[in-house]
Z-matrix of the N, CA and C atoms (Angstrom, degrees):
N
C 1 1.464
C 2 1.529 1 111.16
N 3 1.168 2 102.69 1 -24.29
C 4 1.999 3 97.47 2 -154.09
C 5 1.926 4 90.72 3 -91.64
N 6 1.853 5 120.68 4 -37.63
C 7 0.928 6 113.58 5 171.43
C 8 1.222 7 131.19 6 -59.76
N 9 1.637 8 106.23 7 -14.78
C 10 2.392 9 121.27 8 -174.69
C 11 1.956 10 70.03 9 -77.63
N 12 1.308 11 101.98 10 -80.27
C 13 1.515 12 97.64 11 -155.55
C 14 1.809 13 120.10 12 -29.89
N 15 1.107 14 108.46 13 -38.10
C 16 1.790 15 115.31 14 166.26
C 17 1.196 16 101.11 15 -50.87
N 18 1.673 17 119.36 16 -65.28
C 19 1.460 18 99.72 17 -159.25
C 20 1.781 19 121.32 18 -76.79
N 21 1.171 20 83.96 19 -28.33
C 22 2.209 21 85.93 20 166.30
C 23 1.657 22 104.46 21 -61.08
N 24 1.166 23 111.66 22 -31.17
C 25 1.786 24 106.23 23 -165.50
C 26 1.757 25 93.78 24 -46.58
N 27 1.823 26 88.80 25 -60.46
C 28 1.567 27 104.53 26 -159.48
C 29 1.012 28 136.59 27 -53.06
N 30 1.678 29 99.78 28 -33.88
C 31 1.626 30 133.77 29 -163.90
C 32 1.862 31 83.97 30 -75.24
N 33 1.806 32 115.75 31 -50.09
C 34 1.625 33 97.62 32 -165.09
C 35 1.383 34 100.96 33 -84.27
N 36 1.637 35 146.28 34 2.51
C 37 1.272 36 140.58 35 -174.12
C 38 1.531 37 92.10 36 -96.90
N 39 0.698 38 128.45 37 -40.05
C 40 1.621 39 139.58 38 -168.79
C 41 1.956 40 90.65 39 -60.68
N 42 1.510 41 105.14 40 -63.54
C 43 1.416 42 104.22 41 -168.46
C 44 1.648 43 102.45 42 -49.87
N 45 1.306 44 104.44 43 -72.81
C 46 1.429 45 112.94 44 174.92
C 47 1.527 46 128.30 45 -22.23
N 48 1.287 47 112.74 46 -19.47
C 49 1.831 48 128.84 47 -171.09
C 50 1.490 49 99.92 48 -87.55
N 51 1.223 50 111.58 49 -65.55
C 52 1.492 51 155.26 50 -162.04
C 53 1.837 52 88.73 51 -75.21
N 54 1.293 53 129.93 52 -15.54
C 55 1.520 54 121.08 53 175.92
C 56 1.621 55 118.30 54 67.25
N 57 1.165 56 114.60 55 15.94
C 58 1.684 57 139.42 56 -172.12
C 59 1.717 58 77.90 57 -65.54
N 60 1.159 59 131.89 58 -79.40
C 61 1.537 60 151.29 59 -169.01
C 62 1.476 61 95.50 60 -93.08
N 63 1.624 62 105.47 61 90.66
C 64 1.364 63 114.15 62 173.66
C 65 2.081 64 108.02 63 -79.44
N 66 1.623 65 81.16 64 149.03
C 67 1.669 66 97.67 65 171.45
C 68 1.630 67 110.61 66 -24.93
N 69 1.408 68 127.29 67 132.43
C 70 1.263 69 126.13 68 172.23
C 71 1.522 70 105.59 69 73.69
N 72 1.553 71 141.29 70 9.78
C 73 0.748 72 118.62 71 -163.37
C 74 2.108 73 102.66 72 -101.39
N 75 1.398 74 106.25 73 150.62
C 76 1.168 75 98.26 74 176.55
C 77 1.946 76 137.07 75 -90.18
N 78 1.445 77 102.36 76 109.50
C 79 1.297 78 90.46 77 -166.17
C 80 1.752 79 132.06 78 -111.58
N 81 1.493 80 125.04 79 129.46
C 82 1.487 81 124.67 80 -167.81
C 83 1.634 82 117.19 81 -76.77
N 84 1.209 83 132.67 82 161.04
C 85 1.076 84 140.73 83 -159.15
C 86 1.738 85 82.92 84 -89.78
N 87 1.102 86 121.62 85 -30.04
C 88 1.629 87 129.68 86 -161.35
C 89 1.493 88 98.35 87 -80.70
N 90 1.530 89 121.64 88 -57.55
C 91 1.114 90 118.61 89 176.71
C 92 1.362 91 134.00 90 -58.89
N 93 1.349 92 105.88 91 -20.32
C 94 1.384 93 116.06 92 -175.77
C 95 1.403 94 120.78 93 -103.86
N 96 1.762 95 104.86 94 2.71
C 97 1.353 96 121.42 95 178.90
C 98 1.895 97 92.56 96 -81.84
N 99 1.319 98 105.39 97 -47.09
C 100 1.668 99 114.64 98 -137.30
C 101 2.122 100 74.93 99 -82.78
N 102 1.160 101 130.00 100 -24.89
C 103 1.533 102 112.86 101 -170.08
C 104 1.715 103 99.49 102 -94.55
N 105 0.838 104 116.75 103 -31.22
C 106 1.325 105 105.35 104 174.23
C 107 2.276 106 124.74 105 -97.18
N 108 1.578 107 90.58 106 5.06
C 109 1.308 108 88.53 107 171.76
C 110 1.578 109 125.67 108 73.76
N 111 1.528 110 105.33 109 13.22
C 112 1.562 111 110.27 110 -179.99
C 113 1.822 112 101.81 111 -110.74
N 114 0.899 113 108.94 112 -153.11
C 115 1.333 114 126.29 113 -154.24
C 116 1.858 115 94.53 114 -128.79
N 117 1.512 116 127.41 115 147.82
C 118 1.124 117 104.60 116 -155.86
C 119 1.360 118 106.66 117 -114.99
N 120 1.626 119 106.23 118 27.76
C 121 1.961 120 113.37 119 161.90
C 122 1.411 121 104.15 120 -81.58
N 123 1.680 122 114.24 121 -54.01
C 124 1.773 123 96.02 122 -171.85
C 125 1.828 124 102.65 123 -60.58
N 126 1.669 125 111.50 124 -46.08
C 127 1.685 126 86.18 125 -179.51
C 128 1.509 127 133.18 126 -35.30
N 129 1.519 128 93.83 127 -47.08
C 130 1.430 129 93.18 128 -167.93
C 131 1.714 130 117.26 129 -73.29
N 132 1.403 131 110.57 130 -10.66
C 133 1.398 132 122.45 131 165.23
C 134 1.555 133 100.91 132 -47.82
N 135 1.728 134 99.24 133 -75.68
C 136 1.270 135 113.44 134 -155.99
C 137 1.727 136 98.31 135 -63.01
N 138 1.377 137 144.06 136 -3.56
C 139 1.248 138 126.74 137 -172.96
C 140 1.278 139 99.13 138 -94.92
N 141 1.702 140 119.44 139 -5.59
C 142 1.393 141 128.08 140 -162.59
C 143 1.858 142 90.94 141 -87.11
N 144 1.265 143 105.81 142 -34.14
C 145 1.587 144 115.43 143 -171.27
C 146 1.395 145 106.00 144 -58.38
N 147 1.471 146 110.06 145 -60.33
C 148 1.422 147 136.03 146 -179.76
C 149 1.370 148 111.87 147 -40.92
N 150 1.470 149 107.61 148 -45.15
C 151 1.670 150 119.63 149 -168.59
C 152 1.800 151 90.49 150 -55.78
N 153 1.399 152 114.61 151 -63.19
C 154 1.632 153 153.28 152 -137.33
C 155 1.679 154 80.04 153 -61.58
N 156 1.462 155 111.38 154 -42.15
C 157 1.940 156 108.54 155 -163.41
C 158 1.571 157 102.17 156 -104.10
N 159 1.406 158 112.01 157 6.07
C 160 1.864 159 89.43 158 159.18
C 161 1.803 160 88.72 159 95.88
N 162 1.167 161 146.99 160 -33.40
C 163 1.458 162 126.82 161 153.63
C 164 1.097 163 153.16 162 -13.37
N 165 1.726 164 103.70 163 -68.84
C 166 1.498 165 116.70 164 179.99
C 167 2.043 166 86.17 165 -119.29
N 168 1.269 167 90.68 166 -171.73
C 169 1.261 168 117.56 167 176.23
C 170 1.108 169 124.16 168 -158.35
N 171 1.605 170 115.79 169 117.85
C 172 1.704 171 116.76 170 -163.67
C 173 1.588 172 103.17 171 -119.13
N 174 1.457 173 100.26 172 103.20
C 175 1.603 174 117.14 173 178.19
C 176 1.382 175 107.06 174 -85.14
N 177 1.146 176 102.51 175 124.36
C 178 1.986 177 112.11 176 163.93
C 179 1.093 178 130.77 177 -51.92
N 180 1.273 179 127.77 178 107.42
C 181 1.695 180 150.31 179 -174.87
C 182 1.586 181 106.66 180 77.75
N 183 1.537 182 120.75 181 9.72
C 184 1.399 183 129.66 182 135.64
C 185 1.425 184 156.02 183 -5.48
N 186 2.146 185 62.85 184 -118.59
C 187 1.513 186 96.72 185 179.67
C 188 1.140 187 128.14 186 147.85
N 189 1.580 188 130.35 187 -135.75
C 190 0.888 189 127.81 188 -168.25
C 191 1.631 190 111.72 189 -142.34
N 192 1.364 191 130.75 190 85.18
C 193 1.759 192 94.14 191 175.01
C 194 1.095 193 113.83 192 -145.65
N 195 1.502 194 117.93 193 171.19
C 196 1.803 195 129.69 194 -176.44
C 197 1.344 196 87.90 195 -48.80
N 198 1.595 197 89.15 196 147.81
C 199 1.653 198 112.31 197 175.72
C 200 1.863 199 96.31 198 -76.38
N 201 1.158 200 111.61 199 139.30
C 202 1.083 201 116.88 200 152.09
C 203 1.631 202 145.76 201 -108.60
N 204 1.505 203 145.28 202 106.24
C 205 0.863 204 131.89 203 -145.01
C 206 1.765 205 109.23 204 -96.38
N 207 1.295 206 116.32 205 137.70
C 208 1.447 207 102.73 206 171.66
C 209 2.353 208 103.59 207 -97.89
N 210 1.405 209 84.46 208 -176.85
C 211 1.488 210 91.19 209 -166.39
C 212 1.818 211 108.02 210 -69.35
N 213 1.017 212 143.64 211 -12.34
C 214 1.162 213 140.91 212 141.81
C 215 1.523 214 121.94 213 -48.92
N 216 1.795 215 117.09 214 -65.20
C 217 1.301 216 100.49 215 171.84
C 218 1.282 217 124.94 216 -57.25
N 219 1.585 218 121.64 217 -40.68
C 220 1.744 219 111.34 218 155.31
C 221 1.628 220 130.62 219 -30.50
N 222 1.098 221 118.06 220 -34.59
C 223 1.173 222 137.21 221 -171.32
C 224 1.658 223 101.60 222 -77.59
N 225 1.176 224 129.05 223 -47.26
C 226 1.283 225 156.56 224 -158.97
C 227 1.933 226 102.71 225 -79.65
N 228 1.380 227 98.51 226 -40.44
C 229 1.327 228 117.15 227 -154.86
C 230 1.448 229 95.62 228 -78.76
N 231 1.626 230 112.80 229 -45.31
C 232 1.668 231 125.50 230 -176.39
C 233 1.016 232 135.34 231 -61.58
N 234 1.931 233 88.45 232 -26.57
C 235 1.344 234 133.80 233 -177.66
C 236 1.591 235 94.12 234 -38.90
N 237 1.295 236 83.96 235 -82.45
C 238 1.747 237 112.42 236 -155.80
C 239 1.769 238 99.24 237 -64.76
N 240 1.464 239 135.12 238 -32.95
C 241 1.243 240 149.24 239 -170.24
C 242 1.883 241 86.13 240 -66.16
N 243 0.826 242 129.66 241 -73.40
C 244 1.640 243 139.77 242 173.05
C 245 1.600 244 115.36 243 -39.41
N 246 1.751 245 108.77 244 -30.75
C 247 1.627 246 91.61 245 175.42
C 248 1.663 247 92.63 246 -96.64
N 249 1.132 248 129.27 247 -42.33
C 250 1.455 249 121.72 248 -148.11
C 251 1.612 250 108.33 249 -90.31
N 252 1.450 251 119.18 250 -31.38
C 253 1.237 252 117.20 251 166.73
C 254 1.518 253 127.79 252 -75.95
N 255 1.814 254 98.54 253 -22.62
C 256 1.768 255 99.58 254 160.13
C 257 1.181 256 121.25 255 -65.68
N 258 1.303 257 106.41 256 -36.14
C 259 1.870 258 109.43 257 163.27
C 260 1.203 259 107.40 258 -56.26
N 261 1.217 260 142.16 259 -53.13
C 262 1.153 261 131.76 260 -134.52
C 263 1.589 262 106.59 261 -87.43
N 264 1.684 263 116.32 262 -19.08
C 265 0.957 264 124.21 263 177.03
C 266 1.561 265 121.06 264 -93.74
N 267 1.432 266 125.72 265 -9.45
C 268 0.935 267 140.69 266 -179.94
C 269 1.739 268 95.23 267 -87.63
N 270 1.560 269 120.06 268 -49.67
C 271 1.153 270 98.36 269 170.97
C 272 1.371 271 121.76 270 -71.68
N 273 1.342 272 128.61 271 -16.56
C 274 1.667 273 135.86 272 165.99
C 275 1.482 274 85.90 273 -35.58
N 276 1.301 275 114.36 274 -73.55
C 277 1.329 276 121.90 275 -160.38
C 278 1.563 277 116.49 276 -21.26
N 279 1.302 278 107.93 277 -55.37
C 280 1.628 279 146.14 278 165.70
C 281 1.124 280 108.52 279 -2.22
N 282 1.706 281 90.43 280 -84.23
C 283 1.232 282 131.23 281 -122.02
C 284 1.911 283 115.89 282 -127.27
N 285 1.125 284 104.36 283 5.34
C 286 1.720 285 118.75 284 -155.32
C 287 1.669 286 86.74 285 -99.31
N 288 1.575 287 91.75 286 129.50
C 289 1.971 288 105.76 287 -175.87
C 290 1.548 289 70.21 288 -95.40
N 291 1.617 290 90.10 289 159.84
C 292 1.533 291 120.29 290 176.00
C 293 1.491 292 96.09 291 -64.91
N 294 1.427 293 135.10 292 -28.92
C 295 1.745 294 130.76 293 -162.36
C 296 1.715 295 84.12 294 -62.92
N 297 1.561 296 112.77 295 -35.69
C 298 1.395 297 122.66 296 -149.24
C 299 1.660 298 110.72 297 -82.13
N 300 1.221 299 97.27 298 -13.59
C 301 1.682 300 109.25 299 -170.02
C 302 1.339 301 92.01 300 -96.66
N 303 1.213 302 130.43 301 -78.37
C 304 1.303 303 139.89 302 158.08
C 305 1.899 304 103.27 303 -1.42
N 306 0.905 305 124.49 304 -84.29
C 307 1.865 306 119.76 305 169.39
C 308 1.263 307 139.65 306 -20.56
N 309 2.066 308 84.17 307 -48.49
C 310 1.433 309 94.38 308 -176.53
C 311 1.653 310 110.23 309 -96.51
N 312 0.895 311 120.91 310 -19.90
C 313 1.559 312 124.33 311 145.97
C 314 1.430 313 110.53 312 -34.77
N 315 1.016 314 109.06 313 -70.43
C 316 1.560 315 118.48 314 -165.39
C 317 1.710 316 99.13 315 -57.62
N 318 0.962 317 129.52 316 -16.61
C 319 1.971 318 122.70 317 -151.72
C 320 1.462 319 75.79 318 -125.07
N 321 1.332 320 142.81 319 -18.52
C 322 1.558 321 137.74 320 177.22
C 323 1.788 322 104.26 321 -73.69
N 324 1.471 323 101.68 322 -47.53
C 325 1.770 324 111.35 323 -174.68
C 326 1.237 325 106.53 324 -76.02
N 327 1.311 326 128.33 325 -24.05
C 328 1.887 327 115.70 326 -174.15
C 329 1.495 328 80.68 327 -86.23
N 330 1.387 329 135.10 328 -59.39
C 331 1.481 330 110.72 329 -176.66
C 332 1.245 331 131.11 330 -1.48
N 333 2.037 332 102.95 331 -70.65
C 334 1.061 333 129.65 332 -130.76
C 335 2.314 334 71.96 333 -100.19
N 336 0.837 335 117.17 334 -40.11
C 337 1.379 336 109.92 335 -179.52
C 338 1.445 337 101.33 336 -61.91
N 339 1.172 338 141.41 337 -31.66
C 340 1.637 339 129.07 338 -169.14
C 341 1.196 340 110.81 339 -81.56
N 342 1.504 341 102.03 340 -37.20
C 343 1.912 342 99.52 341 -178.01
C 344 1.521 343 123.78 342 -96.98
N 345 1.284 344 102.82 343 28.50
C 346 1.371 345 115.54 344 165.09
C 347 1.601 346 102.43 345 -109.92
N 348 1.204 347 132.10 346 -16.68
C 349 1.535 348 117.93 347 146.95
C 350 1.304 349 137.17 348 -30.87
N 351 1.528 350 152.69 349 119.50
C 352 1.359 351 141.98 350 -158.10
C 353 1.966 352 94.86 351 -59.23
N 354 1.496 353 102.70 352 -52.26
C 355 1.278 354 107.36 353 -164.95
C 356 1.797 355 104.68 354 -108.87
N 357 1.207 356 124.14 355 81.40
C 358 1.311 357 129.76 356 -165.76
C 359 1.701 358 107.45 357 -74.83
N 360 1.166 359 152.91 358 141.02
C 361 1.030 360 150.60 359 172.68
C 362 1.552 361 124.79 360 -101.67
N 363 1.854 362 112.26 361 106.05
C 364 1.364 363 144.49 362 -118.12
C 365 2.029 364 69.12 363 -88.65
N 366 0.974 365 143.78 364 -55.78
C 367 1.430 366 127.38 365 -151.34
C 368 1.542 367 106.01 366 -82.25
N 369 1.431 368 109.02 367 -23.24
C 370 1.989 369 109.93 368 160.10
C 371 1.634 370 112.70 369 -64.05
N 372 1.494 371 114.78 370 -23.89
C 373 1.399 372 99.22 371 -156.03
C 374 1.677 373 88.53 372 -106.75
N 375 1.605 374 123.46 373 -5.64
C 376 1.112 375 121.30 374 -170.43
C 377 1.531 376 94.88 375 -85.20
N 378 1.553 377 126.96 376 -48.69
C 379 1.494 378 121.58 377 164.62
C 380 1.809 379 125.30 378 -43.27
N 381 1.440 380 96.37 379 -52.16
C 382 1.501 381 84.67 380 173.90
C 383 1.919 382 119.70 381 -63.47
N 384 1.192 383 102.58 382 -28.63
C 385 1.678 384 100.00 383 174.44
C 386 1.713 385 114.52 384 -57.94
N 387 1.389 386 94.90 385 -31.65
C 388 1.653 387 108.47 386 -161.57
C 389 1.560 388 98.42 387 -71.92
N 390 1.553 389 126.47 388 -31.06
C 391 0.860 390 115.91 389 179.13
C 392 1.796 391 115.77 390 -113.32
N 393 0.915 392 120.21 391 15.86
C 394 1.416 393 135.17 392 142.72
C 395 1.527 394 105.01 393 -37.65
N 396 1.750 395 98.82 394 -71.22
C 397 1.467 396 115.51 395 -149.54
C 398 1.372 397 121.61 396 -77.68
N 399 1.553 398 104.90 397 -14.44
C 400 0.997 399 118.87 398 149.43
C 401 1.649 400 137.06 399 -93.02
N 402 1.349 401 134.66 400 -19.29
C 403 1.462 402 125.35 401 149.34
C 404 1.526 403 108.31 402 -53.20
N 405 1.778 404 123.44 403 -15.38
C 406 1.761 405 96.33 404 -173.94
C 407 1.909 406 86.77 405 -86.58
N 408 1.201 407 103.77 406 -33.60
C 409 1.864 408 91.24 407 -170.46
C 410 1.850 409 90.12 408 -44.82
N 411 1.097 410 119.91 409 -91.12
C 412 1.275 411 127.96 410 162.66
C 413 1.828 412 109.65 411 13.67
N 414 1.230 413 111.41 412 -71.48
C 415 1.209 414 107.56 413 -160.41
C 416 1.970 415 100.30 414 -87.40
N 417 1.171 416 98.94 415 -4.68
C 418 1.529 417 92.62 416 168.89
C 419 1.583 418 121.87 417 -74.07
N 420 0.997 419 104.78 418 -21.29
C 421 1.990 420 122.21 419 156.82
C 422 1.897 421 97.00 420 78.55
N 423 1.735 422 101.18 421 35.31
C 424 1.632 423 104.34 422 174.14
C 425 1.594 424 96.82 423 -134.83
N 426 1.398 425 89.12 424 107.35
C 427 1.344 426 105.30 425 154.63
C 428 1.590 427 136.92 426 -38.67
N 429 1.604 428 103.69 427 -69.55
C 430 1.121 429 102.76 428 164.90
C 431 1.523 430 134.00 429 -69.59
N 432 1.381 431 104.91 430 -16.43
C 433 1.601 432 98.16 431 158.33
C 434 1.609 433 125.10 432 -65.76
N 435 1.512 434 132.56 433 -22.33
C 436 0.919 435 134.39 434 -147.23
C 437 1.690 436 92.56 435 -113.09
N 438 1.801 437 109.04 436 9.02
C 439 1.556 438 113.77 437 -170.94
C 440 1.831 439 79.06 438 -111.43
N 441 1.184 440 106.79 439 -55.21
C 442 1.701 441 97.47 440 -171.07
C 443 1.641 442 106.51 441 -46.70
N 444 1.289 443 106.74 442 -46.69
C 445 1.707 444 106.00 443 -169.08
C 446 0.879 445 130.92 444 -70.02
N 447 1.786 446 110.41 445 -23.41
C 448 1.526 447 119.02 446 -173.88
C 449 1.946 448 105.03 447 -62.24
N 450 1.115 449 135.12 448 -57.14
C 451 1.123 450 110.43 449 173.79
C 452 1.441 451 128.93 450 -89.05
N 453 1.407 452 134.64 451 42.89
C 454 1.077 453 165.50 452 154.77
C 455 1.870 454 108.84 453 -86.34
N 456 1.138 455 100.79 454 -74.16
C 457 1.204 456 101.18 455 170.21
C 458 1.650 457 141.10 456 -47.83
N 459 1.603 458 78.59 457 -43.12
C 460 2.001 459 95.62 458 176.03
C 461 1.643 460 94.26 459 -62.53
N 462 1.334 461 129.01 460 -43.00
C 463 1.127 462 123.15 461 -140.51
C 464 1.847 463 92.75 462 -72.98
N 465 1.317 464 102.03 463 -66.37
C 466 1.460 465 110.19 464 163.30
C 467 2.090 466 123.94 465 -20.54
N 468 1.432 467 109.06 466 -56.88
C 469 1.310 468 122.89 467 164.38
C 470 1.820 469 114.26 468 -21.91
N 471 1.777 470 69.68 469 -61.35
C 472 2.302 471 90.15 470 -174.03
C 473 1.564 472 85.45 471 -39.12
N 474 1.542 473 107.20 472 -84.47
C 475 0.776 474 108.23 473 -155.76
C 476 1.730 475 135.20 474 -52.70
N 477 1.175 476 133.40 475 -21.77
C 478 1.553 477 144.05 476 -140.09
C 479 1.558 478 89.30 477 -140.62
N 480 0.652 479 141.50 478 6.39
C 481 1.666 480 138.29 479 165.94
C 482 1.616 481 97.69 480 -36.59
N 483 1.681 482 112.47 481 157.17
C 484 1.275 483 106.38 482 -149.41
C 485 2.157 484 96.77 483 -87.58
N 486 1.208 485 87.11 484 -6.45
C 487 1.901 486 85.77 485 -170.99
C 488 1.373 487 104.85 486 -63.64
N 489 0.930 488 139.30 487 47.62
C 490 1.288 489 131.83 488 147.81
C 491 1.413 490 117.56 489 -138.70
N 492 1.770 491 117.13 490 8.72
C 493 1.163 492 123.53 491 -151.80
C 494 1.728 493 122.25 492 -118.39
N 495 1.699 494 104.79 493 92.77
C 496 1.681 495 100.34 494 -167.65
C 497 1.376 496 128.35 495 -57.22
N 498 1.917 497 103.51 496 160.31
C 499 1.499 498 102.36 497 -163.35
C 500 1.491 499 115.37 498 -22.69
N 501 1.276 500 108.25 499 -67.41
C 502 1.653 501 121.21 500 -159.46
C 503 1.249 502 115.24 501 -61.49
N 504 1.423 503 120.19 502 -18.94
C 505 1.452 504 117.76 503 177.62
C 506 1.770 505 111.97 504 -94.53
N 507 1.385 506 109.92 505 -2.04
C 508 1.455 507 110.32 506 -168.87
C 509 1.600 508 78.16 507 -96.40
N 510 1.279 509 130.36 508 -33.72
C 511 1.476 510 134.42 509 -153.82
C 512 1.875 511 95.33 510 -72.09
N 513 1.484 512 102.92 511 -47.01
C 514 1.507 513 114.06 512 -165.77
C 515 1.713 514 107.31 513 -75.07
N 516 1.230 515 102.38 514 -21.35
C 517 1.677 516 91.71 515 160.97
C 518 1.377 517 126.40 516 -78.40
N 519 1.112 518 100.92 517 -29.30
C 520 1.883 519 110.78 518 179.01
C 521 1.411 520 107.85 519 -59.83
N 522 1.910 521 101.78 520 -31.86
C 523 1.766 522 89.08 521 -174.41
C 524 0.859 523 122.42 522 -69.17
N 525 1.763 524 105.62 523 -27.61
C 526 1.398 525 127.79 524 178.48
C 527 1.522 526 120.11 525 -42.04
N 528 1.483 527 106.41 526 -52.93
C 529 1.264 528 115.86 527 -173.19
C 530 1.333 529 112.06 528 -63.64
N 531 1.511 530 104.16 529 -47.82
C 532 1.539 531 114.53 530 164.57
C 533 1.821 532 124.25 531 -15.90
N 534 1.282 533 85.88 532 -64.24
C 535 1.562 534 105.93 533 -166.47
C 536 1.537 535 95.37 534 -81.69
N 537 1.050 536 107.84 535 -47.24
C 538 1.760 537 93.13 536 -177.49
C 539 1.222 538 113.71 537 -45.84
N 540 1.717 539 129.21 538 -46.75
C 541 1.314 540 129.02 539 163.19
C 542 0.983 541 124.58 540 -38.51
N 543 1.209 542 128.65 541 -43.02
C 544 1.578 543 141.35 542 -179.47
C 545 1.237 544 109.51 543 -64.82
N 546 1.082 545 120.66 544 -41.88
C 547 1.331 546 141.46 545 -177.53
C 548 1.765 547 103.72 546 -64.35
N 549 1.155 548 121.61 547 -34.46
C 550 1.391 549 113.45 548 -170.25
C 551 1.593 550 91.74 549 -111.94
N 552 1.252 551 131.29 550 -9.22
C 553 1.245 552 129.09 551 170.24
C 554 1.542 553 102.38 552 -55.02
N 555 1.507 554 125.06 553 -69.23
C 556 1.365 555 131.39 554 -173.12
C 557 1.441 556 100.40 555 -91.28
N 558 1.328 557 115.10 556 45.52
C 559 1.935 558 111.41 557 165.02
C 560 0.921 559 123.65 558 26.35
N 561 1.159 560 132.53 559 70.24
C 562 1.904 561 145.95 560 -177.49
C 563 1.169 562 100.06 561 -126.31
N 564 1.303 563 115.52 562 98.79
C 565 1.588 564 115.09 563 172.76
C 566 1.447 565 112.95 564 -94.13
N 567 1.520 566 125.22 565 21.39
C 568 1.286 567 112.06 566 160.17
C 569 1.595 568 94.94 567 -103.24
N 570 1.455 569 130.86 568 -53.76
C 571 1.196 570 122.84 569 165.81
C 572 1.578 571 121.79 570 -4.78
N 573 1.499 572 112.96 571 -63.15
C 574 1.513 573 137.57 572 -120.71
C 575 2.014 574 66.58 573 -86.86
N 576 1.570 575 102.10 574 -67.30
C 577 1.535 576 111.45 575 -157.00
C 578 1.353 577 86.80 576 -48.65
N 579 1.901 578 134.30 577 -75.13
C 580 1.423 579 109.87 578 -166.27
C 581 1.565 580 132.14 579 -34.66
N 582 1.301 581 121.21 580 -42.38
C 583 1.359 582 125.66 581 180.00
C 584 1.233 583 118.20 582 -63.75
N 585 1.338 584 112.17 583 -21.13
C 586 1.998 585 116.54 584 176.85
C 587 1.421 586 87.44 585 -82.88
N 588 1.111 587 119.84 586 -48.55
C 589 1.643 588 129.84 587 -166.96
C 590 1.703 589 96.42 588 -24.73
N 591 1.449 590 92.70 589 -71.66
C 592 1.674 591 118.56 590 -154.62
C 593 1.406 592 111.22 591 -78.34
N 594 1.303 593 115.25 592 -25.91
C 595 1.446 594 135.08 593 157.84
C 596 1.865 595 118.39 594 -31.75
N 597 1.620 596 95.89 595 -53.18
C 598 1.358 597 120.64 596 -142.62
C 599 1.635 598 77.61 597 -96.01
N 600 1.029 599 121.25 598 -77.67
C 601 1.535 600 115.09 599 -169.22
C 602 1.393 601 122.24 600 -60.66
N 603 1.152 602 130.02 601 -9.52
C 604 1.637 603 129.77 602 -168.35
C 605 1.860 604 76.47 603 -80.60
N 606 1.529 605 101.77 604 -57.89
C 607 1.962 606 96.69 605 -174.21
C 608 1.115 607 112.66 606 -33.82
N 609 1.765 608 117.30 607 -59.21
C 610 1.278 609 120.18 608 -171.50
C 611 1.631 610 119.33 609 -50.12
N 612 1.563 611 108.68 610 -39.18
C 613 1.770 612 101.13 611 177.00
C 614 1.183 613 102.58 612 -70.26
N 615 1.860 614 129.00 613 -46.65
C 616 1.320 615 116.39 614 -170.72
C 617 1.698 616 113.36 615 -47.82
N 618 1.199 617 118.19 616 -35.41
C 619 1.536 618 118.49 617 -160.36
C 620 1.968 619 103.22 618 -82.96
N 621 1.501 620 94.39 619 -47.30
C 622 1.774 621 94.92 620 176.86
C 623 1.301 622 104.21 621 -59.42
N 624 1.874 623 140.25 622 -37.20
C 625 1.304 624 120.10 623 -147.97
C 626 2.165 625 85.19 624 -90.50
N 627 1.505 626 122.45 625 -8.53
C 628 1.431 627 127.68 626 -167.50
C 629 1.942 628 83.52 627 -75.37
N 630 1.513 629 109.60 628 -52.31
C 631 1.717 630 99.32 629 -170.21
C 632 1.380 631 104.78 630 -62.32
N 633 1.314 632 124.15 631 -63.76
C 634 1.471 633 109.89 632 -174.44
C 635 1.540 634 125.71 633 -30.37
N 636 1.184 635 102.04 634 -37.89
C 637 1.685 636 100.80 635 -174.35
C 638 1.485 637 129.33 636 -71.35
């Protein structure tokens, strides 16, 4: 049972990333049994999970649906992505073992190798970001920061996934990452925090000026 419930979790977080189950959209324990091929007790477990992390939302005599964010809670969301991940990189700064620099180097250069492709592919480069952002929680050596952010971040993901995101701006995050490395290479933790700083908000206009349109 507990392994069905894993794979429904994933199969509907996965959809949800990937925009399969767009924002606001409404979803059945039935439907989501018959696309992912399980049985619709572990789904409805795992939609219970989903509810629990701020994803979906399961209203009484309803239903079920993707959270949807308007442009304030975005705003709200960056908010906090800008104080706690500038920390988090300033303590990277800290705190980052060379095994740890060494990684994030490496997840900085396939970046910078994908988006020099004419036609780069936005859900490869959205994974490698995802785990960027997590080796710096990681290398910030705070646990509980990397518990506040984890659903902060996912939430952000939904939203900012790279498919909406032109050459030059997929290019200008890579530098980003770039330099942030650099930045914790020579331990500058005011450095480290500006570059998440500027990181975090250039996304935020790219993604608000993507809703307006």
């Amino acid at each position: 049972m507990g392994e069905a419930v894993d794979r429904a979790y994933q199969a509907i977080r996965e959809g949800i990333m990937r925009g399969t189950y767009a924002q606001g959209a409404h979803i059945t324990a039935q439907g989501l049994a018959t696309a992912s091929g399980l049985s619709r007790t572990p789904v409805r477990e795992a939609m219970r999970r989903l509810d629990a992390e701020g994803l979906i939302r399961i209203i009484p005599n309803r239903g079920a649906f993707v959270v949807h964010w308007d442009k304030d809670e975005i705003q709200h969301i960056y908010d906090l992505r800008v104080l706690l991940e500038g920390f988090a990189a300033e303590s990277a700064a800290l705190h980052v073992t060379p095994e740890q620099l060494l990684e994030l180097r490496a997840i900085a250069d396939e970046m910078q190798a994908m988006v020099i492709s004419p036609e780069p592919s936005r859900e490869a480069i959205a994974e490698v970001n995802d785990r960027f952002h997590k080796a710096i929680l990681k290398a910030s050596g705070n646990s509980r920061l990397q518990e506040l952010l984890n659903g902060i971040v996912e939430m952000s993901l939904v939203l900012s996934t790279f498919r909406h995101y032109q050459i030059e701006e997929l290019r200008r995050s890579a530098n980003q990452h770039s330099e942030l490395v650099s930045a914790l290479e020579v331990r500058d933790p005011a450095w480290a925090r500006n570059v998440m700083a500027a990181h975090i908000l250039s996304a935020r206009h790219t993604l608000l000026n993507v809703l307006s349109n």
